[in-house]
N, C-alpha and C positions, 0 to 999 in steps of 0.2 A: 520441618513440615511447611511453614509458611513459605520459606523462601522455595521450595519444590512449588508450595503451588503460584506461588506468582511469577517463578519461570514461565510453567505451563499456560499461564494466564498470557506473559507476552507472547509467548511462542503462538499462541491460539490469536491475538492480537496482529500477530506480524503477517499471519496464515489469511487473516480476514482485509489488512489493510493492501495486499500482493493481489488478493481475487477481487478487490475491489479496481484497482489499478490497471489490471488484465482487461477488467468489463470495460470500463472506463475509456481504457485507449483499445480497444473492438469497436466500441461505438465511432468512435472519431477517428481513427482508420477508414473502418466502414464508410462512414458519413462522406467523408476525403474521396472515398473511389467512386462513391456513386457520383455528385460531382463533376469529379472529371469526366466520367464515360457520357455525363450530361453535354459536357461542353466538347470531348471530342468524338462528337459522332460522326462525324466528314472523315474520321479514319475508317470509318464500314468496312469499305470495297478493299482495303488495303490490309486486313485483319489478320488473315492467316499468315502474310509475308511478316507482318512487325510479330506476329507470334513465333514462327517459325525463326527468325532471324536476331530478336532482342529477348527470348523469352528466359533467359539467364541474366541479363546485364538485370531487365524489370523487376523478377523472382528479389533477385541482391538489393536493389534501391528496396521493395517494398520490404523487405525485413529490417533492413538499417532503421528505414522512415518510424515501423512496428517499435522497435527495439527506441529510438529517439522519444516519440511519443509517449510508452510506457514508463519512459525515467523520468521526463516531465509530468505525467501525472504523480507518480509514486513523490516524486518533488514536494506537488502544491499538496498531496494528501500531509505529507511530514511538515509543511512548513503552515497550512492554515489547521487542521485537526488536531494537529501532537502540540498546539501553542501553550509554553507558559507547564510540559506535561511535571519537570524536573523540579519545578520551582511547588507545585502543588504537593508533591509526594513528602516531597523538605517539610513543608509543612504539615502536613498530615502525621508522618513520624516524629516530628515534635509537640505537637499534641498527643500522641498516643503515649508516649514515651515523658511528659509533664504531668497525665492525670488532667489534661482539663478539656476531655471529651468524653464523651459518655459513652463513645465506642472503648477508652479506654481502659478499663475495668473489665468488657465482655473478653476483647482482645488477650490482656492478659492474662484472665482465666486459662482461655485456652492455650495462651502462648507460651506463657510466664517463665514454666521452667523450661522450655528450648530457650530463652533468652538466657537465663542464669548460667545454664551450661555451658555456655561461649564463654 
């Protein structure tokens, strides 16, 4: 039972750290295109021809750039958020598992004989 629910627990974890990374690199995609259309607006008159003419090669660089962006943020969310996450849990189940937390008594009330039976 625990270990079900602490799957669901990352799974719900991986689910919220993904939609944060999605918004995250929207924003600065976004950000990115307003930008440029800030600085190239002397292409006006010429719009429809570079639409008409590059509007597949553009379509491709902007999902690469989408898809770059979204793995660098997904990146810095694993590398400043999840710091130090492997080394807390190590400890945590050594104290539950020593008796000298006070979670651990509630713990393994509820847990105790799913641990036994392994």
């Amino acid at each position: 039972m625990l270990l079900q629910h602490a799957a669901h627990t990352a799974r719900q974890k991986g689910k919220n750290m993904i939609a944060n990374a999605v918004f995250v690199a929207t924003l600065i995609f976004l950000a990115l295109g307003f930008w440029l259309m800030s600085q190239m607006h002397f292409l006006v008159p010429w719009r429809s021809l570079i639409v008409h003419a590059y509007l597949q090669p553009i379509a491709m660089y902007c999902a690469l750039l989408f898809a770059n962006i979204l793995g660098l943020t997904i990146w810095i969310e694993r590398k400043f958020f999840l710091r130090d996450t492997g080394r807390k849990l190590r400890h945590l189940d050594r104290e539950i598992h020593t008796g000298q937390s006070e979670l651990s008594e509630e713990i393994l009330s509820r847990f105790g004989e799913e641990e036994e039976e392994r």
